[in-house]
C-alpha positions as CSV (number, residue, x, y, z in Angstrom):
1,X,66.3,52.5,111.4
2,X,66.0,53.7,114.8
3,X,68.3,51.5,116.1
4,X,70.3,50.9,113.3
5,X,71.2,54.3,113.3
6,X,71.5,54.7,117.4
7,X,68.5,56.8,117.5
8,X,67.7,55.9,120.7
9,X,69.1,59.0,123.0
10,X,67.2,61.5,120.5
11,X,64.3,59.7,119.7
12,X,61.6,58.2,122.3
13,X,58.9,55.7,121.0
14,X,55.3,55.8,122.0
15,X,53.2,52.9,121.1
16,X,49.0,53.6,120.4
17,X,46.7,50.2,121.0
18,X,46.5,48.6,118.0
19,X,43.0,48.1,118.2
20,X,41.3,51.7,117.0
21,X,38.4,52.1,118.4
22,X,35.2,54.7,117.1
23,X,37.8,58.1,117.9
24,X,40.7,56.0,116.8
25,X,44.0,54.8,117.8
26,X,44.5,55.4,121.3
27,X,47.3,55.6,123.8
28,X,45.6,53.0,125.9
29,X,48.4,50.8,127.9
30,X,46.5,48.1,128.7
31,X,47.4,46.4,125.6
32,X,51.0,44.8,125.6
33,X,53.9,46.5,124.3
34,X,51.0,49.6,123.9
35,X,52.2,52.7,126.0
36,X,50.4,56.3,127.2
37,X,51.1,59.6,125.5
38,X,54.1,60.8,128.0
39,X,54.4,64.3,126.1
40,X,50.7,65.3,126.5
41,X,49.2,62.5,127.7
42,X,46.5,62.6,125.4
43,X,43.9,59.5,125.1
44,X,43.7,59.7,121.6
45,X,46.6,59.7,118.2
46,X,44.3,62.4,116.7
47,X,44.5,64.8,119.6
48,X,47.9,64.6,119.2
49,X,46.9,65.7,115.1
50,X,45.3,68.8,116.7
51,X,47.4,69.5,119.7
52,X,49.9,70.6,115.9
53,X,47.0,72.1,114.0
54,X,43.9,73.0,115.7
55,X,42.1,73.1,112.3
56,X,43.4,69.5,111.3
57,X,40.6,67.4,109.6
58,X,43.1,64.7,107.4
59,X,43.2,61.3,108.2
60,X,45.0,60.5,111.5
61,X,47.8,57.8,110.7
62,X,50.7,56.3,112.0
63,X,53.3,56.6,112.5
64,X,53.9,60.1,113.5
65,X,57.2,61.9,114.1
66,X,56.8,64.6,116.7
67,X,59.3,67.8,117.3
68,X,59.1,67.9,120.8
69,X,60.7,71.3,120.6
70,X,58.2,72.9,118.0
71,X,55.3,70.9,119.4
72,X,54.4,69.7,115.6
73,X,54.4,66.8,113.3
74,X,57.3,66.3,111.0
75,X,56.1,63.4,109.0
76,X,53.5,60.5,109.1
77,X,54.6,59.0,106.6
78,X,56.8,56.0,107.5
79,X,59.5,55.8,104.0
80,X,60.1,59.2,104.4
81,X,60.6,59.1,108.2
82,X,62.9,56.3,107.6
83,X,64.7,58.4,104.8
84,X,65.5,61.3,107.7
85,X,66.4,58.7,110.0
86,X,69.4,57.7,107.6
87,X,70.9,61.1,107.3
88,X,69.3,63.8,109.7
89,X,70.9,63.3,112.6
90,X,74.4,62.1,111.5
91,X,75.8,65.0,113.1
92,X,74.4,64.4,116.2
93,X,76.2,61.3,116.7
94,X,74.1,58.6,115.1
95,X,75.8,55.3,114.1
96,X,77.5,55.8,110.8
97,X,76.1,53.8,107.8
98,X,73.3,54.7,105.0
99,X,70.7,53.0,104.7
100,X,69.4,54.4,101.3
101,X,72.7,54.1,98.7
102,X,72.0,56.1,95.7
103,X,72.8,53.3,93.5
104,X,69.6,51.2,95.3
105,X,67.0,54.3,96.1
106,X,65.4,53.4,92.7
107,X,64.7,49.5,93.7
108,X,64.0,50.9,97.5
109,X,61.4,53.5,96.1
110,X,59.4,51.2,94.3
111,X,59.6,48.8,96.7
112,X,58.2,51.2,99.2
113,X,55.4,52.2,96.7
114,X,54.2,48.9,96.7
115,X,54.4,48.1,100.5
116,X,52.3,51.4,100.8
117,X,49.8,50.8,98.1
118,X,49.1,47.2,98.5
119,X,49.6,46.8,102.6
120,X,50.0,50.2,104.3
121,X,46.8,52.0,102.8
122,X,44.2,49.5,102.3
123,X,42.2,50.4,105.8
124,X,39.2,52.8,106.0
125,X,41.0,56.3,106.8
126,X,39.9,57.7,109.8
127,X,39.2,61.1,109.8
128,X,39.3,64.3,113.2
């Protein structure tokens, strides 16, 4: 949706190791395609969780939209991230288009549901 919607100028893409290791996913490079926290340049997702809420203690997931301006997390939930990408930031400039037609969101959302139940959230949570 990013780049569907021409994102690219407003939105920047970090990339955690897919390998999570005992504290989680981490910003660790070394993997391909993998890149460092360049806000904060954190080791680890879930400091990112903390560096927002100091009291945090949910499960650390991705993906995670940042503000870079409020220093918080807007969602980390990826349908509803893609929702806000069709719409949020039309007056910005993004690419016209939507994404999510009111005539499909039905079909869409239980489609969703089901990519989230049965794929998305089968791992162990991790927790802070």
């Amino acid at each position: 949706m990013r780049k569907l919607k021409g994102l690219e100028p407003f939105i920047s893409v970090s990339v955690v190791n897919p390998l999570m290791l005992e504290n989680g996913w981490t910003f660790d490079d070394s993997f391909p395609g993998a890149s460092g926290d360049t806000l904060y340049q954190h080791e680890f997702l879930y400091q990112l969780y903390l560096h927002a809420d100091p009291h945090y203690s949910g499960r650390v997931t991705v993906p995670v939209l940042w503000d870079k301006k409020n220093h918080t997390i807007v969602s980390n939930e990826s349908a509803e991230i893609i929702r806000m990408f069709n719409t949020a930031f039309d007056a910005l400039g993004a690419k016209a288009g939507d994404y999510y037609p009111p005539a499909l969101q039905p079909k869409i959302d239980e489609l969703n549901g089901w990519i989230y139940d049965t794929i998305n959230n089968q791992n162990n949570p991790r927790r802070v």
